[in-house]
C-alpha positions as CSV (number, residue, x, y, z in Angstrom):
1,X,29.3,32.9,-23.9
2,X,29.8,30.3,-21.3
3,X,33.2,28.0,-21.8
4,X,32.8,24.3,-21.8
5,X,34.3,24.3,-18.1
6,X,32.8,27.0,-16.5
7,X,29.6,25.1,-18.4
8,X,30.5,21.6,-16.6
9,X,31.3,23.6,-13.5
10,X,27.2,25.0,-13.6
11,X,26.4,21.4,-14.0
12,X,28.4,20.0,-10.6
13,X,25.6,19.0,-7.5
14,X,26.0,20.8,-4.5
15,X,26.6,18.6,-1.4
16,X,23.4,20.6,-0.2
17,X,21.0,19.7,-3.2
18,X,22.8,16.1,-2.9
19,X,21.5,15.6,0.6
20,X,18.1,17.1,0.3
21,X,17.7,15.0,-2.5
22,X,18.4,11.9,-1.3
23,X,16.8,12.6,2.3
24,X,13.4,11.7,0.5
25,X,14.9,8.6,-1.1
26,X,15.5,7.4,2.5
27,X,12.1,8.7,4.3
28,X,9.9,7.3,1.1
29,X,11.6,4.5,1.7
30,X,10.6,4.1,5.3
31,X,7.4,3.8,4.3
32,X,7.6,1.8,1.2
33,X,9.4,-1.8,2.7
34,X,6.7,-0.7,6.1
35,X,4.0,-1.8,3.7
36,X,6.0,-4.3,1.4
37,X,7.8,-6.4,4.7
38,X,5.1,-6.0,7.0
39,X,1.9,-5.5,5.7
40,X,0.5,-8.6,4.6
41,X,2.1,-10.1,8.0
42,X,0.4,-7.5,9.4
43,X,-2.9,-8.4,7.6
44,X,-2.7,-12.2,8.3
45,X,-1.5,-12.2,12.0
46,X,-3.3,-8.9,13.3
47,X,-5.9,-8.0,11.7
48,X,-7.4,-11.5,11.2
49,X,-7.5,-11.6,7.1
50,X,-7.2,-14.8,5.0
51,X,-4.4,-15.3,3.2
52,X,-6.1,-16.6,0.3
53,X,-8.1,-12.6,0.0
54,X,-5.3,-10.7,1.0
55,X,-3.5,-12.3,-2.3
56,X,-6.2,-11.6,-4.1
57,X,-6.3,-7.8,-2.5
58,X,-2.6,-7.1,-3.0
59,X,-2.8,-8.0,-6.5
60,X,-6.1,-6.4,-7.7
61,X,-5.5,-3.2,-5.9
62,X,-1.3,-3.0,-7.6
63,X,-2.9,-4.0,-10.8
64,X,-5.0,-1.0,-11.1
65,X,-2.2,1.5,-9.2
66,X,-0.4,0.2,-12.2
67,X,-2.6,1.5,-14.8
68,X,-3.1,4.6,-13.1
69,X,0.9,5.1,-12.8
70,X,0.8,5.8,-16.4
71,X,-1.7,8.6,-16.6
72,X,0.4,9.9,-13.7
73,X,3.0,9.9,-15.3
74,X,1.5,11.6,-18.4
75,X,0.1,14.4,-16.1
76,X,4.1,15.2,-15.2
77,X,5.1,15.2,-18.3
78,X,2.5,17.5,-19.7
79,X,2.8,20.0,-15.9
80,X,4.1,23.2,-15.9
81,X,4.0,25.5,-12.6
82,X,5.9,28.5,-11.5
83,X,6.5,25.9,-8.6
84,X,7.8,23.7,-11.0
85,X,6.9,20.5,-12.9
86,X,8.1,17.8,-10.4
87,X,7.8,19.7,-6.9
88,X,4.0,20.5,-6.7
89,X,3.5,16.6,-7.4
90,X,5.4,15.6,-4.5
91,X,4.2,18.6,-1.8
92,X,1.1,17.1,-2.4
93,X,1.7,13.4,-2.6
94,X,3.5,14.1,0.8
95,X,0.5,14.8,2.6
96,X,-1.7,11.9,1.2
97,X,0.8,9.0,2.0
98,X,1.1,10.1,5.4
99,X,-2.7,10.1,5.9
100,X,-3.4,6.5,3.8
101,X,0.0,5.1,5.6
102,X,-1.8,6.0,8.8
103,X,-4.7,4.4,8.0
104,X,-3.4,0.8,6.5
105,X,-2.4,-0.3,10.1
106,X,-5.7,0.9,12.1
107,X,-7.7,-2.0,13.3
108,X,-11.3,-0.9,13.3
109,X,-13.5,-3.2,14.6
110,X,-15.5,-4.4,11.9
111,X,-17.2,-7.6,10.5
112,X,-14.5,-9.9,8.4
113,X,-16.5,-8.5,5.3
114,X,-16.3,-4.9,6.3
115,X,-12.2,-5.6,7.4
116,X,-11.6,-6.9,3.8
117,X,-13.9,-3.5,1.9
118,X,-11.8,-1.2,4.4
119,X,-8.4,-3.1,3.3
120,X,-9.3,-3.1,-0.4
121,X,-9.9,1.0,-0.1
122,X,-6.9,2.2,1.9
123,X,-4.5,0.3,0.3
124,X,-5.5,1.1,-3.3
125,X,-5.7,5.0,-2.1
126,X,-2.3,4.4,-0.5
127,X,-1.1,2.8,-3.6
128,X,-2.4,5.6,-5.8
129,X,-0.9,8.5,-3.1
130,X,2.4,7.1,-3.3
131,X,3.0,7.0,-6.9
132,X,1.8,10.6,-7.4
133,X,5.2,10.8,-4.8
134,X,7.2,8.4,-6.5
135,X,7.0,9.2,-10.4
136,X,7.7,12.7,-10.0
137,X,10.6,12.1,-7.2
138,X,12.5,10.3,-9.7
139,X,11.7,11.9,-12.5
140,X,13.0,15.2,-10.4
141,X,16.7,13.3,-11.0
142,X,17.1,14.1,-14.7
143,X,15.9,17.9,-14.1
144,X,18.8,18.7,-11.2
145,X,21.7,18.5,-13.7
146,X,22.9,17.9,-17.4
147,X,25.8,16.3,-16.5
148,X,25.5,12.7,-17.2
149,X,28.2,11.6,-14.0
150,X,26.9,14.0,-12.2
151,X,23.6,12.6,-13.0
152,X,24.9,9.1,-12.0
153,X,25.4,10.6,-8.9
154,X,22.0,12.0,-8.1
155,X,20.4,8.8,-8.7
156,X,23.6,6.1,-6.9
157,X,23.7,8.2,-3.6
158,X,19.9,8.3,-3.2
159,X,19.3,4.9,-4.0
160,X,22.1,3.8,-1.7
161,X,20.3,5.9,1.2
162,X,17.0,4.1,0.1
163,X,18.7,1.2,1.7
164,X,19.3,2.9,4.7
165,X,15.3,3.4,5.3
166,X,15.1,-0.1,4.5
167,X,17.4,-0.8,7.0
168,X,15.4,1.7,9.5
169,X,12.1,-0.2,8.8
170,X,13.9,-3.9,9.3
171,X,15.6,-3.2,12.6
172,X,13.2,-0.7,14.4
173,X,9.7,-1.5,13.2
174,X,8.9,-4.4,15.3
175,X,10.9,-3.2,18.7
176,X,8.6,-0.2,18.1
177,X,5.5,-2.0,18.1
178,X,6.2,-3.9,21.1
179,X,7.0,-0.5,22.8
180,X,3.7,1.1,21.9
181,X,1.9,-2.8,22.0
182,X,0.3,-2.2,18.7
183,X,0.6,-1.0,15.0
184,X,-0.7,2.3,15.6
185,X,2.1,4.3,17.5
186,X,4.8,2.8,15.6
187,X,3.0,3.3,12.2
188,X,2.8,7.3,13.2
189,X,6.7,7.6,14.4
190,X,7.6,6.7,11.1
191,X,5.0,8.6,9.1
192,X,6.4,11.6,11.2
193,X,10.1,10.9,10.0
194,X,9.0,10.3,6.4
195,X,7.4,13.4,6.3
196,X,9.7,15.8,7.2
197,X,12.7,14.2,4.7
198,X,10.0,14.7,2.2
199,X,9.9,18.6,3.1
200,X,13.5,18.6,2.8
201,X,13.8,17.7,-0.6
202,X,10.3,19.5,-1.7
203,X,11.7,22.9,-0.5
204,X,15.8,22.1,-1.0
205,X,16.0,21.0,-4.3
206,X,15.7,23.2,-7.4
207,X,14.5,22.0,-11.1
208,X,17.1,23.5,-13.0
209,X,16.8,21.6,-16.4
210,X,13.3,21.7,-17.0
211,X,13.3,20.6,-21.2
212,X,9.8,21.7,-22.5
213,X,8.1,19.3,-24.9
214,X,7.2,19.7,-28.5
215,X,3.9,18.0,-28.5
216,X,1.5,17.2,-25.7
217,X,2.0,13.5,-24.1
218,X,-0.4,11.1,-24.9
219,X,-1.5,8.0,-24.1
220,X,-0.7,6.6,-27.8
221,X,2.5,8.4,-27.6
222,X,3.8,6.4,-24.4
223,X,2.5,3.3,-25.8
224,X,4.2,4.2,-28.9
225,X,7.3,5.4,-27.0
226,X,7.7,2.0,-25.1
227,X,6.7,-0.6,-27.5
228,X,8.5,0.9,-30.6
229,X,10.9,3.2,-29.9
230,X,12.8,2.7,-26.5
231,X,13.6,-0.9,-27.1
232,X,16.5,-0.3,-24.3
233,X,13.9,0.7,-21.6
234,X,11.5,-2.5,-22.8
235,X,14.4,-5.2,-22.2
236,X,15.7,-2.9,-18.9
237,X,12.1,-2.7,-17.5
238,X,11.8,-6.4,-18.2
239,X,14.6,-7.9,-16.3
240,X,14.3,-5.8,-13.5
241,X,10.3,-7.1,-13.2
242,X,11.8,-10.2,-12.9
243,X,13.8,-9.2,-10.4
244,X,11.9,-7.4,-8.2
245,X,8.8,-9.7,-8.7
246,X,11.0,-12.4,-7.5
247,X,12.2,-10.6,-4.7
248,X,8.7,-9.6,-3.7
249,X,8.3,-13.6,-3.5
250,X,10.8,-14.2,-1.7
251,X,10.6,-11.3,0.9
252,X,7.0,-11.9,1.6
253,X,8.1,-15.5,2.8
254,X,11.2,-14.3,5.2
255,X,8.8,-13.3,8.6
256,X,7.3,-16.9,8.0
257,X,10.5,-18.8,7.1
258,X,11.8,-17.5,10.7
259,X,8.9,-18.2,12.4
260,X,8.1,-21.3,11.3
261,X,11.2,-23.6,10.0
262,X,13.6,-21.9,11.9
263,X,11.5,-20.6,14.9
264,X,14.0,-18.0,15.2
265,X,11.6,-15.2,15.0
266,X,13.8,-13.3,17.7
267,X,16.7,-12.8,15.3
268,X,14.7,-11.3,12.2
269,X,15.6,-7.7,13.3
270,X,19.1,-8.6,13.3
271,X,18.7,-10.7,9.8
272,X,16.7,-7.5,8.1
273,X,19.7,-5.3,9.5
274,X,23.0,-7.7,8.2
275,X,21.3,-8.3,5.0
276,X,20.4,-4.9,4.3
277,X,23.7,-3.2,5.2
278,X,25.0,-5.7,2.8
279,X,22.6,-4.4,0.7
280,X,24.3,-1.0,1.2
281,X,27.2,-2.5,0.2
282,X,25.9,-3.5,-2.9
283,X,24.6,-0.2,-3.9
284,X,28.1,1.5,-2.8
285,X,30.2,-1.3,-5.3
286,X,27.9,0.1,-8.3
287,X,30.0,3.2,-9.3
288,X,33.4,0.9,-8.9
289,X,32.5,-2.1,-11.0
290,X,30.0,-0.5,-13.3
291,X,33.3,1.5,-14.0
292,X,35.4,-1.9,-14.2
293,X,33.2,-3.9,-16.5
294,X,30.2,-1.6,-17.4
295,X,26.8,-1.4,-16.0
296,X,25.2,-4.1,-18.4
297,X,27.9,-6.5,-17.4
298,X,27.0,-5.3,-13.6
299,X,23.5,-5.8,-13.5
300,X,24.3,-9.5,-14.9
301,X,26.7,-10.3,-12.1
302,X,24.4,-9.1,-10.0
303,X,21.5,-11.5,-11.3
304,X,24.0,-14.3,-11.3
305,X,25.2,-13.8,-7.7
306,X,21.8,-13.4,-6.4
307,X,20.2,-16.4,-8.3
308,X,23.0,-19.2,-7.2
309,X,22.9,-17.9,-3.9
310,X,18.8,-18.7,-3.5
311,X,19.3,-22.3,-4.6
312,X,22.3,-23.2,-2.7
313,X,20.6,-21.6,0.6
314,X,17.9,-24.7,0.0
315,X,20.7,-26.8,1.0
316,X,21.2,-25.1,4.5
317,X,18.6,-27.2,6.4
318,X,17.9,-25.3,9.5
319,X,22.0,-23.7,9.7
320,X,21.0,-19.9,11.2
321,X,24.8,-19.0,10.3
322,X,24.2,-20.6,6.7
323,X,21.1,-18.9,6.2
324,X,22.4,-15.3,7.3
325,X,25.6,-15.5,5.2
326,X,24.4,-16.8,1.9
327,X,21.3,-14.0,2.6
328,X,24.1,-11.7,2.8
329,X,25.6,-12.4,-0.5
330,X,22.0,-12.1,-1.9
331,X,21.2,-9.1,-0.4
332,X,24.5,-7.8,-1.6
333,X,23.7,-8.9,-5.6
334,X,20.5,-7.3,-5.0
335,X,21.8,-4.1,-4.1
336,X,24.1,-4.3,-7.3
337,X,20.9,-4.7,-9.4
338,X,18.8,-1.8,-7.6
339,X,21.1,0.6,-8.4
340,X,22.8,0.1,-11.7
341,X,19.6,-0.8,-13.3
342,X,18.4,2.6,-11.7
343,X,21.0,4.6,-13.2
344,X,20.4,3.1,-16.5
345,X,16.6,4.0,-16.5
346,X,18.4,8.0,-16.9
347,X,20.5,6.9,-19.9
348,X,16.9,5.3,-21.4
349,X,15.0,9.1,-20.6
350,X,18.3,10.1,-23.5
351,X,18.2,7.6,-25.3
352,X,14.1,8.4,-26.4
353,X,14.9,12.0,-26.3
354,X,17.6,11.6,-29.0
355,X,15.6,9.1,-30.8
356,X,12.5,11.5,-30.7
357,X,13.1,14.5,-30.0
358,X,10.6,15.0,-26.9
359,X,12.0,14.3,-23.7
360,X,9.9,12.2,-21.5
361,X,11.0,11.9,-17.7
362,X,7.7,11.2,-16.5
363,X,7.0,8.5,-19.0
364,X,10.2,6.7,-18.1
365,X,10.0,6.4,-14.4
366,X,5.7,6.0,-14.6
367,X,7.3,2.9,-16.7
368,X,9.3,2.2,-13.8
369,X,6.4,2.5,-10.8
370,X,4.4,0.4,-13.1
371,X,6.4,-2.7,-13.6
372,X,7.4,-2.1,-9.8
373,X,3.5,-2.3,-8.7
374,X,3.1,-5.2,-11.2
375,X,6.0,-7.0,-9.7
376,X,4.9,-6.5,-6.3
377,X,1.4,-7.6,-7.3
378,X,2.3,-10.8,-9.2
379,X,4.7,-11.4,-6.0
380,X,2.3,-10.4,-3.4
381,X,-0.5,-12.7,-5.1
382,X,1.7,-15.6,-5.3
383,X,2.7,-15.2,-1.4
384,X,-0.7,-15.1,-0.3
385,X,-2.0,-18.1,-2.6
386,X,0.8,-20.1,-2.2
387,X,0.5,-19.8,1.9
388,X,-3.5,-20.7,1.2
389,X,-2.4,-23.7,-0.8
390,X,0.2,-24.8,1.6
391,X,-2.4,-25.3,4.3
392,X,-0.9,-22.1,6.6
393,X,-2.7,-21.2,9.4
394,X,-1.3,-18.3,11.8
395,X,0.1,-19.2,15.1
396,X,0.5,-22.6,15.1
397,X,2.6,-25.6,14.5
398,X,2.8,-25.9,10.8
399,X,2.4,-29.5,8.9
400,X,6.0,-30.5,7.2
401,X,4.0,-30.0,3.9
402,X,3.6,-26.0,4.9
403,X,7.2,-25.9,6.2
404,X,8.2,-27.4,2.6
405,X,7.5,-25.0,0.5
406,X,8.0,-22.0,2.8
407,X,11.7,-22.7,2.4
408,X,11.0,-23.7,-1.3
409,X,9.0,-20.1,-1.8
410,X,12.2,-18.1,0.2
411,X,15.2,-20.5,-1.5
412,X,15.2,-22.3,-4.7
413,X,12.0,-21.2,-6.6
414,X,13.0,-17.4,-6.3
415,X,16.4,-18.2,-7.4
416,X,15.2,-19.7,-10.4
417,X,13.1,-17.1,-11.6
418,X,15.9,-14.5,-10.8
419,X,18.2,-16.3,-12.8
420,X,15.6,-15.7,-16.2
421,X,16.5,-12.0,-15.7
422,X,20.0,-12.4,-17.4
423,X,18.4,-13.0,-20.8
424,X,16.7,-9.4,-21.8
425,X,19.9,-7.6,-20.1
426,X,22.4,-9.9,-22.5
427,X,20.4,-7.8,-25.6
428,X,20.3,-4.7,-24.1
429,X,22.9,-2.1,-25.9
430,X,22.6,0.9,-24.6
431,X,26.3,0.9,-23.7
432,X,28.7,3.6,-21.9
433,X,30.0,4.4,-25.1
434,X,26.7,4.8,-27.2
435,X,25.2,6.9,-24.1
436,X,28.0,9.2,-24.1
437,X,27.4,9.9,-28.0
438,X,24.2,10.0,-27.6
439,X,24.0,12.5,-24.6
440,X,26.8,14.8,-26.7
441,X,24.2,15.0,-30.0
442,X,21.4,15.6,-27.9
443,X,23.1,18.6,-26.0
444,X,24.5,20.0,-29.3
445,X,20.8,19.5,-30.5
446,X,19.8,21.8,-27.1
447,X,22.6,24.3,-27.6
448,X,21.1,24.8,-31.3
449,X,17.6,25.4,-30.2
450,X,18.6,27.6,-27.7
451,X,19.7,31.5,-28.1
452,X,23.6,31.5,-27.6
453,X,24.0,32.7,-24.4
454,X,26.4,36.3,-24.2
């Protein structure tokens, strides 16, 4: 029979399965802030779109990749290959976000009708593409190890390398479309990159805690699962939809806060790279103060910091320094938030095992995608309306009226709404001290099931 340390031992990540792992993080990520930073810029000032539809367009085509996230994720749940239950989802899902990436930033030349039909269809079959990646890739993080600091791990250092493909996107995407004068050739360099991290992880990473389920997953049973019976998950998928719809706001705003009120559009490249390595930052603090003062009491601070830090950035007029510091500070809270509140979505896939019995990994992260999508939705919409209503028009000398609530749209609103994040996370209980008794029943529970090992 194994001993408890030669047990633990089995359960330590290998620096090899470590990097594979997190190589995707960074290359899916790559693609990910390419389409959240850049496409609707891309749409308005390139392809000749109105920003009233391509509001509209975001938000229909994430609202239905929402819905279909949580049939996705039922289909995981319910897979079982000899090639695994997470890996054949993302070999796949590989190949199609490559191909629907390629195709968001073509320019064909069509009719303004036939530009908006051919928007509406690659972006909902590049929506759908990524989240058969997406689910699965995170779901992959509770199957690689038992361990629940280990499992802290798997999820902190990928997430803080997810940054890093932020970063990648921020500071290289536009010098690479000047290079190749267009979308096309800088859109394919990065497709290239993503997909080979995604090979790395696809073929480098081994599902080693695969738990089989009792009963089949079912549509009822996530509803069930979510509404009744994961009330930590509920209040920890609300405030980070808060969050990240917020930030969706806030971010679609930046290229056009540069542009126009600053008319600093030169220096966004360096902005997207400050503000994400403090980013970086962020995500690095996690395991230090989550440590110090808990991960609930982390997640708040990092709501608090980022929130403040919007409204007072109102009061910078047109200060460049001001702007880039105080967007530094954000950027830092931010990165606080991303990863703690990532790490506690692996304590929730516990926490409705041991109040179940049926593990659900898939359901927990399809959660996850699908108040991500809805965020980005609500936060894309309200970009593209609120530009409409402010009386945008691309390329030229914007009316003080438009220039007034760009900065309100990028400053005090977002930090408003961020702030209303802090109320689910003050009733969420799923502390350190309840997870670890509740990840010790639930492995006694496994160790019964299971024939003792000789």
């Amino acid at each position: 029979m194994l001993t408890s340390a030669s047990a633990k031992n089995s359960d330590k990540v290998s620096l090899k399965t470590l990097i594979s792992y997190s190589l995707s993080s960074y290359g899916m990520n790559v693609i990910y802030n390419l389409t959240a930073v850049y496409l609707m810029f891309f749409y308005t000032d390139s392809f000749g779109l109105n920003a009233l539809a391509v509001g509209t367009l975001l938000m229909v085509a994430r609202v239905i990749d929402a819905v279909v996230d949580i049939f996705i994720g039922i289909a995981v749940d319910n897979t079982n290959t000899r090639w695994g239950k997470f890996r054949p989802y993302m070999f796949i899902g590989a190949f199609l976000v490559t191909l629907t990436t390629l195709a968001l930033f073509l320019s064909p030349d069509l009719s303004s009708a036939g530009k908006l039909v051919y928007a509406y269809v690659t972006y909902i079959a590049w929506s759908i593409s990524y989240s058969i990646l997406d689910i699965p890739y995170w779901s992959l993080s509770a199957a690689i190890t038992k361990d629940a600091a280990e499992r802290t791990k798997v999820v902190t250092v990928p997430r803080t390398v997810a940054s890093a493909g932020l970063w990648t996107v921020n500071v290289v995407a536009l010098p690479l479309v000047y290079f190749f004068n267009g979308w096309a050739g800088a859109v394919a360099v990065l497709c290239g990159l993503f997909f080979v991290c995604m090979m790395f992880t696809v073929f480098g990473v081994k599902e080693r805690y695969v738990v089989p389920r009792h009963e089949k997953q079912t549509l009822k049973g996530v509803l069930r699962l979510f509404f009744f019976e994961n009330r930590p998950l509920r209040l920890l998928i609300i405030s980070f939809f808060i969050i990240e719809m917020t930030a969706n706001i806030r971010n679609a705003f930046t290229l056009y806060y540069f542009k126009y009120n600053l008319g600093a559009e030169a220096f966004i490249p360096l902005f997207k790279g400050l503000t994400v390595g403090f980013q970086i930052a962020g995500n690095v603090a996690v395991p230090f103060t989550a440590k110090w003062i808990g991960k609930k009491s982390t997640s708040i601070a990092g709501v608090l910091i980022t929130s403040i830090s919007m409204v007072a950035l109102y009061f910078c007029g047109n200060s460049i320094s001001l702007v880039f510091i105080l967007s530094c500070i954000i950027s830092f809270g931010v990165g606080l938030n991303y990863v703690v509140m990532s790490t506690m979505l692996a304590d929730c896939v516990d926490y409705g095992e041991w109040k179940t019995g049926n593990r659900s990994e898939g359901m927990v992260f399809s959660a996850n995608v699908f108040r991500a999508k809805l965020a980005a939705a609500i936060g894309s919409a309200v970009g593209g309306y609120a530009l409409a209503l402010a009386g945008y028009q691309p390329n030229i000398v914007q009316t003080n009226t438009t220039l007034t609530w760009l900065s309100l749209l990028f400053t005090i609103i977002p930090g408003i709404l961020t702030f209303l994040a802090v109320g689910p996370m003050k009733n969420y209980e799923l502390t350190e001290t309840m997870n670890s008794k509740i990840v010790q029943e639930v492995r006694a529970r496994r160790e019964q099931a299971e024939p003792s090992l000789q």
